[in-house]
C-alpha angles and dihedrals in degrees: 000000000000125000104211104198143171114262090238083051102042091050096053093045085050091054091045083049095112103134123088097174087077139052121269092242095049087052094051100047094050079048089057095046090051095048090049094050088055089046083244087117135028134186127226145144130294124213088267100058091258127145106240141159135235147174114286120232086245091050089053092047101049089046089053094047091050084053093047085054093055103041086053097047085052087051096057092046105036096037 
């Protein structure tokens, strides 16, 4: 089975890939479900009709407010 996913989500499941005893695929769909069960991740439908996953809001926003941080922190050390 595929896992269609968005590319902010698909890079973030293949950081969190550790395990070699299991299939890719099995990884990345325990990964989903994780991510969904935080509200990091949600499911929906393509324009195909297709079950795929994507980047929650409060996953943006928790990715733009990381960058804020560190742009901020970079800021204060490199004027």
């Amino acid at each position: 089975m595929k896992l269609r996913m968005d590319k902010t989500l698909r890079f973030w499941v293949d950081c969190s890939y550790e395990d070699a005893n299991r299939t890719k695929a099995e990884l990345m769909a325990e990964i989903l479900r994780e991510y969904e069960r935080s509200g990091d991740a949600m499911r929906y439908l393509n324009a195909k009709g297709q079950i795929a996953w994507k980047a929650s809001p409060l996953m943006l926003q928790k990715l733009a407010d990381a960058e804020r941080e560190v742009e901020d922190d970079m800021a204060d050390h490199f004027p």
